[in-house]
C-alpha positions as CSV (number, residue, x, y, z in Angstrom):
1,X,-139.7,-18.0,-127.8
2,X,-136.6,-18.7,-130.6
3,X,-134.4,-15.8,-131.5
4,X,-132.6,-15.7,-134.5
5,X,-129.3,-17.2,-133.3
6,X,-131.4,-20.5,-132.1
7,X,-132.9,-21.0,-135.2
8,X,-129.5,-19.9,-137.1
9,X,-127.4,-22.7,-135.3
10,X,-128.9,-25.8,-136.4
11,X,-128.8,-24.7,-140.0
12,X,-125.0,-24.1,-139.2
13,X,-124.2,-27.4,-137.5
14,X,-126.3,-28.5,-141.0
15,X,-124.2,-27.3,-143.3
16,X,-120.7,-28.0,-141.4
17,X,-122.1,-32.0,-141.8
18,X,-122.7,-31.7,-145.2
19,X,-119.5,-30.1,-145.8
20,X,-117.6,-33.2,-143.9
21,X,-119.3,-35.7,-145.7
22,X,-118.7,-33.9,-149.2
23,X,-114.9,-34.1,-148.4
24,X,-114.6,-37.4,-146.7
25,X,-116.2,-38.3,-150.5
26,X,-114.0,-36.6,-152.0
27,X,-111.5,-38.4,-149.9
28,X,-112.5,-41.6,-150.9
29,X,-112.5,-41.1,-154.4
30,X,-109.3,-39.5,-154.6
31,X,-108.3,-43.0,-152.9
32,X,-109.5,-44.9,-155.4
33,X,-108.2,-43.0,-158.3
34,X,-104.7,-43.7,-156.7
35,X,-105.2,-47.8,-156.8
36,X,-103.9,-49.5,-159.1
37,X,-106.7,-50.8,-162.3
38,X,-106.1,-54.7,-161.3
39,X,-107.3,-53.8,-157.6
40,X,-110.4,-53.0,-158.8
41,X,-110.4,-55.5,-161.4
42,X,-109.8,-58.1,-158.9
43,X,-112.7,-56.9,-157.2
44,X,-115.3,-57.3,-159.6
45,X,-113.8,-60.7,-160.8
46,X,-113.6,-61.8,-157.5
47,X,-117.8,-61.1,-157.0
48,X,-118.3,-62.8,-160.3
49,X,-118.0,-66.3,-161.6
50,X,-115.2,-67.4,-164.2
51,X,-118.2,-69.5,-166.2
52,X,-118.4,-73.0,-166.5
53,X,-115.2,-73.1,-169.0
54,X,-112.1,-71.2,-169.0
55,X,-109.4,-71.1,-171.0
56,X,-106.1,-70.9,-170.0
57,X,-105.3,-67.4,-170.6
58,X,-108.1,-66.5,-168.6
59,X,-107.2,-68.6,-165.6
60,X,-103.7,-66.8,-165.5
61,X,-105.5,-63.9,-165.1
62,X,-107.5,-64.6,-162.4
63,X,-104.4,-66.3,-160.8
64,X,-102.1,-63.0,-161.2
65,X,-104.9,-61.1,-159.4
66,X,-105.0,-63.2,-156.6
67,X,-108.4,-63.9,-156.1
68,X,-109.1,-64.3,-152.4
69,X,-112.0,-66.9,-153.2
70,X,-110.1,-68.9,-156.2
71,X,-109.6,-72.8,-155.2
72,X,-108.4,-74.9,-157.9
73,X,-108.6,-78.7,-157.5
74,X,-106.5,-80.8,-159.9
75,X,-107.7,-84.0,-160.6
76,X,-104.4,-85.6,-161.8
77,X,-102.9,-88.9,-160.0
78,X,-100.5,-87.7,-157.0
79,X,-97.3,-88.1,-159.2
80,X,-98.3,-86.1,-162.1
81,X,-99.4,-83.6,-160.0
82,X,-96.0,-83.8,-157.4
83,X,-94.0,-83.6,-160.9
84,X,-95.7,-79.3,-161.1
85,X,-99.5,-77.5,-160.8
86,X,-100.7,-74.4,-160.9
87,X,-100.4,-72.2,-158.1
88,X,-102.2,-73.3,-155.0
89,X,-103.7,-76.0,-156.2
90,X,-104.7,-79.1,-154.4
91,X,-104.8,-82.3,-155.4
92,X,-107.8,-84.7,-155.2
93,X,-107.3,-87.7,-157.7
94,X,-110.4,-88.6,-160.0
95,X,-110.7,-92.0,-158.2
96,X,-111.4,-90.4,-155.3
97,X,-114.3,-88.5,-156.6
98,X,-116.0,-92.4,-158.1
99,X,-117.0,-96.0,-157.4
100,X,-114.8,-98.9,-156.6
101,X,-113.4,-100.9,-160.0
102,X,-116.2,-103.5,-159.8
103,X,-118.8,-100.3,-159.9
104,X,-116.9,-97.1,-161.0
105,X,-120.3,-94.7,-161.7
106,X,-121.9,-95.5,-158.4
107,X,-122.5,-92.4,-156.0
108,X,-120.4,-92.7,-153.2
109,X,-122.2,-91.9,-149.7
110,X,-123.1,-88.0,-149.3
111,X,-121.1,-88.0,-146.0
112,X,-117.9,-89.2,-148.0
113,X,-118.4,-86.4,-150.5
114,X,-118.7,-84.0,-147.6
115,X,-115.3,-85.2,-145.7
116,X,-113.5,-84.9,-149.3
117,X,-115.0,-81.3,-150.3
118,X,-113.9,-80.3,-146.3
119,X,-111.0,-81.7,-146.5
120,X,-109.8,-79.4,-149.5
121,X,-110.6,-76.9,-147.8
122,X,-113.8,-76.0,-150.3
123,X,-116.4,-73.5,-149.6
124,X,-119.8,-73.3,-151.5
125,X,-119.2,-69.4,-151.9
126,X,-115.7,-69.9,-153.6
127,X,-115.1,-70.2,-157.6
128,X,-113.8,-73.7,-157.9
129,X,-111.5,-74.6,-161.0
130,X,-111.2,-78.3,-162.3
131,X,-108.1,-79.3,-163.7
132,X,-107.7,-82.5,-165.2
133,X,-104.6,-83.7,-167.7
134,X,-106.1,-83.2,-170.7
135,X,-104.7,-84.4,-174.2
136,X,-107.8,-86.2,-175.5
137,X,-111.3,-86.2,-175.4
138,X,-111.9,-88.8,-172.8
139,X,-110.0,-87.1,-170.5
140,X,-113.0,-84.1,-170.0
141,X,-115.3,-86.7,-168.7
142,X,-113.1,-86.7,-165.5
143,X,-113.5,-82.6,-164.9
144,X,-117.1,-83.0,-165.8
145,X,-118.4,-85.6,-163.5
146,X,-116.6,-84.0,-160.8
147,X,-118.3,-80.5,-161.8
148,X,-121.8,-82.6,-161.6
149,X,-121.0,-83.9,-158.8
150,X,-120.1,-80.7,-157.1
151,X,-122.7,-79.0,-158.5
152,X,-125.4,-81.9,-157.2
153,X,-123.7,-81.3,-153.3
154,X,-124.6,-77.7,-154.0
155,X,-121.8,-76.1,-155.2
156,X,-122.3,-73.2,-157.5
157,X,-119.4,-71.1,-158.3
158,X,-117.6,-73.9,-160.6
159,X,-115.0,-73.8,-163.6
160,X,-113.7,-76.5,-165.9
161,X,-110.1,-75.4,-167.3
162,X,-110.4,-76.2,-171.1
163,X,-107.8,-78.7,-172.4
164,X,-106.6,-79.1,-168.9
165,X,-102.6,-78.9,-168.1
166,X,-102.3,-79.9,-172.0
167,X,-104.2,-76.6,-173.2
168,X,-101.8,-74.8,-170.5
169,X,-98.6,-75.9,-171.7
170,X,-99.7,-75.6,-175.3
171,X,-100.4,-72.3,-174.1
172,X,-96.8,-71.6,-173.4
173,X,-98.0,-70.8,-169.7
174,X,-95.5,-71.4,-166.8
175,X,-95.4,-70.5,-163.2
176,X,-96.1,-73.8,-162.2
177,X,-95.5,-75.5,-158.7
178,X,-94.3,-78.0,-156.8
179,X,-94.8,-77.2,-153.4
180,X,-98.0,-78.8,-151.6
181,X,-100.2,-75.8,-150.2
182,X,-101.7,-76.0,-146.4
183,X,-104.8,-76.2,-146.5
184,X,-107.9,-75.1,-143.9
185,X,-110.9,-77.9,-143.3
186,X,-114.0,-76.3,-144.4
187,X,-117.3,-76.6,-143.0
188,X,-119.1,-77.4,-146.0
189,X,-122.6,-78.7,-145.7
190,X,-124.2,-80.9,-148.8
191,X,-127.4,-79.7,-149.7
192,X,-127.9,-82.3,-153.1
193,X,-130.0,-80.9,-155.9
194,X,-132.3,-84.1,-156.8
195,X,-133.2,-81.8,-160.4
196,X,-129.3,-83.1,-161.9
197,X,-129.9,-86.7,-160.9
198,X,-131.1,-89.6,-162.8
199,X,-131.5,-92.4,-160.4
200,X,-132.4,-95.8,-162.3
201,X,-136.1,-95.8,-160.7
202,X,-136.4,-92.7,-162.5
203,X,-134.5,-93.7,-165.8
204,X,-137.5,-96.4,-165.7
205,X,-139.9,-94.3,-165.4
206,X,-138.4,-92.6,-168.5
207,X,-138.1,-95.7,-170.4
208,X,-142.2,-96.2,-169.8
209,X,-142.7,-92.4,-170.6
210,X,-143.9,-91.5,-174.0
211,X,-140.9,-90.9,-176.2
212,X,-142.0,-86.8,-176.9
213,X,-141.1,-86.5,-173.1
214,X,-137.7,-87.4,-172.5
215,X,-134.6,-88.6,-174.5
216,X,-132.5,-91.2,-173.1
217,X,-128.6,-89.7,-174.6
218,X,-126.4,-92.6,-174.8
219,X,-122.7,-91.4,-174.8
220,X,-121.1,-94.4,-175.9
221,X,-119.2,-95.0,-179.0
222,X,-121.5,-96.6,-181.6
223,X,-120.6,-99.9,-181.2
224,X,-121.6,-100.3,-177.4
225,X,-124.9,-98.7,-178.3
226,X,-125.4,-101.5,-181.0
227,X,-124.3,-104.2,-178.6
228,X,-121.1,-105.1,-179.8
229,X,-119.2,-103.7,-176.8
230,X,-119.0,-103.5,-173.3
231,X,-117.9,-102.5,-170.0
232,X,-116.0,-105.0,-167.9
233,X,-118.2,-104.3,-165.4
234,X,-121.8,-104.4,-167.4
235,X,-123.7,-107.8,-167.1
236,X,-124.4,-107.8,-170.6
237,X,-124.0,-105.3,-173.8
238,X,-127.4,-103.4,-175.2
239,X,-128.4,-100.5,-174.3
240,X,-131.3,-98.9,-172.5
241,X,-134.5,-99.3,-174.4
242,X,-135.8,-96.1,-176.4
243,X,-132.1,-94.6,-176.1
244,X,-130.8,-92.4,-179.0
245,X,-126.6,-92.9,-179.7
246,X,-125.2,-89.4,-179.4
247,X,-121.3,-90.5,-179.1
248,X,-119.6,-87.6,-176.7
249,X,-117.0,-87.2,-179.6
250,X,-118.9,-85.3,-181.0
251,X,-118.1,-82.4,-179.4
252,X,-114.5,-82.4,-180.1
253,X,-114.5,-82.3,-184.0
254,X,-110.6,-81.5,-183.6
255,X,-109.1,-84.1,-182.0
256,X,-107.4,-83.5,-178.1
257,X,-109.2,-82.7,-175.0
258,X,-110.0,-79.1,-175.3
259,X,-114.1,-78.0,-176.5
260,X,-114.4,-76.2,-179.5
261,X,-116.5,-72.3,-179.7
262,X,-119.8,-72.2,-178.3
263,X,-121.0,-71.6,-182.1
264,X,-119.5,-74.7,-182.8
265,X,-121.0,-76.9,-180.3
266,X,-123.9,-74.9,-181.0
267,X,-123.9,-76.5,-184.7
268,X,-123.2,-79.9,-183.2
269,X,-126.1,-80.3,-180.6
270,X,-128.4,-79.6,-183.9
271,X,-127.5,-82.8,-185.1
272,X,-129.5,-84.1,-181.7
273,X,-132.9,-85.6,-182.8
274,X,-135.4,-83.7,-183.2
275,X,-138.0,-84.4,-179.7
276,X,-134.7,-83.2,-177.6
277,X,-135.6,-79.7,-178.6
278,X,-139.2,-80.0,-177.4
279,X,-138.1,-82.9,-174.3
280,X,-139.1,-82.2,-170.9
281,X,-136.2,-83.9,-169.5
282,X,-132.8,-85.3,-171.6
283,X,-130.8,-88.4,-169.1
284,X,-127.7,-88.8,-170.2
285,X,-125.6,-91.9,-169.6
286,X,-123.1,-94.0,-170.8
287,X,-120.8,-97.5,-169.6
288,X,-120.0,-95.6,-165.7
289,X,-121.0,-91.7,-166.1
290,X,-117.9,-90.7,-167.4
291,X,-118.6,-89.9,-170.8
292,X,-122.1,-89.3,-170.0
293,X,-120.9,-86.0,-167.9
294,X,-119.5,-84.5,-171.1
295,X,-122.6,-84.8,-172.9
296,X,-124.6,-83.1,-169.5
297,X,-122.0,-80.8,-169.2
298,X,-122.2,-79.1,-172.9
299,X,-125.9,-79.6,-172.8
300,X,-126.7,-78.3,-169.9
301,X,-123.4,-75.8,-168.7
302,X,-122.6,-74.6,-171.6
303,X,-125.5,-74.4,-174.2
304,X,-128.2,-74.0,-171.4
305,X,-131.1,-76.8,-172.5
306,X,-133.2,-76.7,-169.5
307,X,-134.1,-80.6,-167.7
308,X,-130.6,-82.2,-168.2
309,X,-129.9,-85.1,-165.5
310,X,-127.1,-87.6,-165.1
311,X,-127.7,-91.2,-164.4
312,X,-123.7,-91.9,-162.5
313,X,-124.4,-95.5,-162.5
314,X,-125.2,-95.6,-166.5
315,X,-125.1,-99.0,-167.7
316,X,-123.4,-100.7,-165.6
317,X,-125.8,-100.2,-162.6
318,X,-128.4,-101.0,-165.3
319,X,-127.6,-103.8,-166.4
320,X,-126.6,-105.8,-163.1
321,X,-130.0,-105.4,-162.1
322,X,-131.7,-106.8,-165.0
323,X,-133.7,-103.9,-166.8
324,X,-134.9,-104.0,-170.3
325,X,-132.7,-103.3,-173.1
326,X,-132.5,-103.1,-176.6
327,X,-129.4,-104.6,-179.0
328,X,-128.4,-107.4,-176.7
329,X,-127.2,-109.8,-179.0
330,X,-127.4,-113.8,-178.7
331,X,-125.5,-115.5,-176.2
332,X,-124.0,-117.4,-178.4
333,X,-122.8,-114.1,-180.3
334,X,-122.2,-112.7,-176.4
335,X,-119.7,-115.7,-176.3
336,X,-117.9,-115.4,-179.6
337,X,-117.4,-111.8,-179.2
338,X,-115.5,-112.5,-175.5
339,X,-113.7,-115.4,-177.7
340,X,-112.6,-112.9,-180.1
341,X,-111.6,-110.3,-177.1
342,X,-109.3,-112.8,-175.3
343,X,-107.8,-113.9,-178.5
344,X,-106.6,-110.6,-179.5
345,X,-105.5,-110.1,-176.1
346,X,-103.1,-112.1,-176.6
């Protein structure tokens, strides 16, 4: 039979717990009182992602915190890059990231990607930034492909710096580098995401489709979607058949290499035709992918239109194997035009 005192001692030993654990609380929040704001800060930005575009001011933030799981990867050639970057960056040339001169869009072989994402020392769980020169629009096609192609290996956590080393000068933004970082092989593992690819089997298939189903977004200037242009590489000029010219110049109404606001590309996809609003899938392409990116990367990265895919070969690949297309002009025009080319060459 209990007495009082054995019923009376586990209430006790009760109490004395909960008395601990109130103080070791207590404890612990004093602690974090006494940290400095950034600590936290860094935290919660470090758990996060930076978006899909940053500007620079925002990526000298994130580099004064010294985010444990910040990589950034510039994409200039090895001299530019030698010359000053940002702090711990690495280099990884845009060549490295595309096809050979005679075929630049073309994929290069998954395990190749892999070896190249290890050897920078990338993990899928880290925000990645992409720097590129910057200066004009061009330019963000290189950041952007490389951001699709990341994102296709399965890479998630992924930032474009707006403008590039351009918008961080401009900036009036220092602290850059020269020394080369070591860097750690990862063990990333590819796990591609067929939803962002176009392959031309399935740009076909598009071409066949009704027209209220897909849009085919050629990136081009106008005058390579009207066949009076061309890539060295492409077979012939034209386009692909049932393709609507939306010129990826578009999106940088101001001149240089930076995007504008959201409202403002906002205003400027409105001036897409009118089945891409109600499309169940938009391809983009354009001569090798490049300016095709910047078009997927605004539509689908920034202003969120659900079904966006890249075709990397574009019309290059198209066109050396003989698909249909629209505004090919006569041969004999064909051979005036290279006439006229190699005359002004001169």
């Amino acid at each position: 039979m209990k007495t009082h005192a054995d019923v009376a001692a586990p209430r006790g030993g009760f109490w004395r717990r909960l008395l601990r654990g109130l103080g070791l609380g207590l404890t612990l929040a004093a602690w974090a009182l006494s940290q400095p704001a950034g600590a936290t800060q860094a935290g919660a930005a470090a758990a996060g992602s930076l978006g899909p575009l940053v500007q620079p001011a925002q990526l000298q933030a994130a580099l004064q915190e010294r985010l444990a799981d910040l990589r950034i990867v510039d994409l200039r050639d090895a001299d530019d890059y030698a010359a000053g970057h940002l702090p711990g960056a690495v280099n990884a040339p845009y060549g490295r990231w595309r096809g050979g001169a005679d075929n630049p869009g073309k994929l290069l072989p998954v395990d190749s990607f892999v070896h190249l994402v290890r050897s920078l020392g990338l993990h899928a769980s880290e925000q990645v930034v992409l720097v590129s020169a910057g200066g004009d629009p061009s330019d963000f096609g290189a950041p952007a492909r490389v951001y699709w192609t990341l994102k296709w290996l399965g890479m998630r956590h992924l930032s474009i710096l707006n403008g590039g080393m351009q918008a961080w000068k401009d900036a009036g933004l220092g602290g850059l580098q020269t020394a080369v970082p070591s860097v750690t092989p990862s063990d990333f593992v590819a796990r591609p995401d067929p939803a962002l690819l176009a392959t031309r089997a399935e740009v076909l298939q598009a071409v066949q489709a009704p027209q209220a189903s897909r849009v085919l977004l050629d990136a081009r200037p106008p005058a390579f979607w009207e066949g009076k242009a061309k890539a060295p590489a492409a077979v012939a000029p034209g386009t692909i058949g049932g393709s609507v010219d939306f010129n990826n110049l578009r999106w940088f109404p101001q001149g240089g290499g930076a995007l504008p606001a959201p409202a403002v590309l906002r205003t400027l996809a409105a001036g897409l035709p009118a089945q891409e609003a109600q499309a169940r899938q938009t391809i983009s392409f354009c001569n090798t992918g490049h300016w095709a990116a910047t078009n997927w990367f605004v539509l689908s990265e920034l202003l969120h239109r659900p079904g966006v895919r890249l075709y990397p070969g574009s019309m290059v690949d198209w066109s050396r194997h003989d698909e249909p297309m629209t505004h090919v002009p006569s041969r004999s025009d064909q051979l005036w035009a290279q006439l006229k080319q190699t005359w002004h060459s001169h």
